[in-house]
N, C-alpha and C positions, 0 to 999 in steps of 0.2 A: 504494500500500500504506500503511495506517495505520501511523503510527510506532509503537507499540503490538507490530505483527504485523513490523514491521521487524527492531524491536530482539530482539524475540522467535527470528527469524532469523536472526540473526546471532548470536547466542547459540550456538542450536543449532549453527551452522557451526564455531564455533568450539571446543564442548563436540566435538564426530564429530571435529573433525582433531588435538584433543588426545590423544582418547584412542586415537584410530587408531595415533599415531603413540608411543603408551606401549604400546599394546596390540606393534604390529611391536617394539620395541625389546625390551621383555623376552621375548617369544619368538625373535627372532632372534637379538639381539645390537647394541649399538650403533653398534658400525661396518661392520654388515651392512642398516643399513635407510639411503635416499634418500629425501631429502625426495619426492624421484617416486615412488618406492615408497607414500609416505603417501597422495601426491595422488591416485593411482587408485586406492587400494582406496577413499579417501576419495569420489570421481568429483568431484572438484573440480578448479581449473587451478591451477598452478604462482601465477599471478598471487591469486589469491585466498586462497592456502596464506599468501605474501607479506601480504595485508593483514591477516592475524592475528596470523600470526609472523614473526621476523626469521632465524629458522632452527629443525632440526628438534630442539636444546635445547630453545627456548625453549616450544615445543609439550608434547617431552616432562613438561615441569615443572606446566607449566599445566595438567594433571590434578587436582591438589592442590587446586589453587586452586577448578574448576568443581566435584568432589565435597564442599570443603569448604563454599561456599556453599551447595550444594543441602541438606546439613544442616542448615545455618544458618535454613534457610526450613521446616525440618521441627521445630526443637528450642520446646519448652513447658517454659517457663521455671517453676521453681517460685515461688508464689507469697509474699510476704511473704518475700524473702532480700537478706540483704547484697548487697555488689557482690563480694567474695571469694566466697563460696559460690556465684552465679551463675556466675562463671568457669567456678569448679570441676563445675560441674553440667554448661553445654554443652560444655565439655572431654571431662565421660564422655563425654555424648549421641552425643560428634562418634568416639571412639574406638567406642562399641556398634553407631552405622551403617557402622561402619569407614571414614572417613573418612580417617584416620589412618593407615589400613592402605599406603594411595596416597602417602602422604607415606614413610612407612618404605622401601616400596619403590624409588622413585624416588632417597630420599639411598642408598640401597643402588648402584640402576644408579651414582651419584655416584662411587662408592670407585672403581672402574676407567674413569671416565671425567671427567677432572678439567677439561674443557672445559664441565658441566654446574653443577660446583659455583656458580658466580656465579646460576646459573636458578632452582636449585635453595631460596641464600638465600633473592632476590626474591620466588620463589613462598610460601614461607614466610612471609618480612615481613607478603606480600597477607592470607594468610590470619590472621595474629594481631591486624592490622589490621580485618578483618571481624568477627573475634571478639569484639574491644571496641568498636566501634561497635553489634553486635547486641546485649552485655548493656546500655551504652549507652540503646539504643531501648528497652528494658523496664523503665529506671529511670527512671522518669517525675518532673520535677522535681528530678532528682539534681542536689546542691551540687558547690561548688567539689571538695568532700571526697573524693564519692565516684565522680567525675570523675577526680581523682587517682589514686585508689585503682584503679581498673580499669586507667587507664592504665601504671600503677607495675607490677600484676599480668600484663599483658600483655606489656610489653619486658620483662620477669624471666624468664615463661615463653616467650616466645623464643629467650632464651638458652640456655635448660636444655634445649629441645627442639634447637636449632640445637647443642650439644656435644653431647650424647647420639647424635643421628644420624650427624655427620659428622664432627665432632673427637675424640669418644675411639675411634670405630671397634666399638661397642658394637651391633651389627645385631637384636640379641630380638625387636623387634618392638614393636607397642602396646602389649602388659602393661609393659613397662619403662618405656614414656613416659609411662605413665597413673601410675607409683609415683612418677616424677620429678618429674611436673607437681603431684602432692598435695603430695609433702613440699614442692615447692616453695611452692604456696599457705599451707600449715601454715606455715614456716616466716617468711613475708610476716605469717600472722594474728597471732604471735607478736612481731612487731617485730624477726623475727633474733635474737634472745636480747641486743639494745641498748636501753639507753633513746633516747628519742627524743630529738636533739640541741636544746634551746634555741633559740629565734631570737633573734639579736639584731642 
């Protein structure tokens, strides 16, 4: 098999046992579904479940992460934009394909089941990670500056999205995360309302 059609494969294996295994857990209940449970509706073995994930956490979270990229490979970047406004643009894009929607749900299942919250982070991190490497990729010759800048904008909105879902206990949904993430970026374009400290 062509590496190409490999990697292509295992992809897919692992996007079916993700979502198999998000799909059982929010209709049953999380301590109603078996990683076995996963594996046969999946028709996959136990062993192969294993080389994806280390348990049926880590599956459930990994949802987030394959719908967020599959965005990612969909989002048309506006042309001629800052690196703050690009944020802010695939941020919608990724909230409009409901992207986002899989993340709210999932720190949702989180609140009653606190063996998921450490998945939960990581999946996250993945994803704001992909997020700034793909505006990243569309800034073509981008300086130290705005390297920075994406960078800075990204562990920011990490945070905001990482409290909003799981530390204030705030569940609305994407409309809230998408007010959070603007004011956040606004509030980044703005310099916080500081001047910028000197180097020296």
């Amino acid at each position: 098999m062509a590496p190409g059609l490999r990697d292509a494969k295992r992809t897919a294996v692992a996007q079916r046992l993700a979502a198999t295994a998000f799909d059982q857990v929010r209709e049953r209940g999380f301590g109603e579904v078996t990683v076995d449970d996963v594996v046969a509706e999946a028709e996959v073995s136990r062993r192969t479940f294993s080389n994806y994930y280390s348990c049926k956490e880590a599956a459930v979270a990994a949802v987030v992460v394959h719908r967020v990229e599959a965005a990612l490979r969909e989002w048309q970047p506006p042309t001629a934009a800052d690196p703050l406004t690009l944020v802010s643009d695939l941020v919608d894009h990724q909230i409009r394909v409901g992207a986002f929607g899989s993340l709210t749900e999932v720190a949702a299942l989180a609140v009653g089941h606190p063996q998921l919250v450490p998945f939960v982070r990581e999946a996250q991190w993945q994803l704001w990670v992909a997020v700034g490497d793909r505006v990243l990729d569309v800034l073509p010759g981008a300086g130290d500056d705005d390297v920075e800048t994406v960078r800075l904008a990204v562990g920011a909105l990490f945070g905001i999205v990482s409290a909003s879902l799981i530390g204030s206990g705030d569940r609305s949904g994407a409309g809230n995360l998408r007010g959070a993430v603007h004011r956040g970026i606004a509030r980044l374009g703005t310099g916080l309302g500081r001047p910028a400290a000197s180097e020296g």
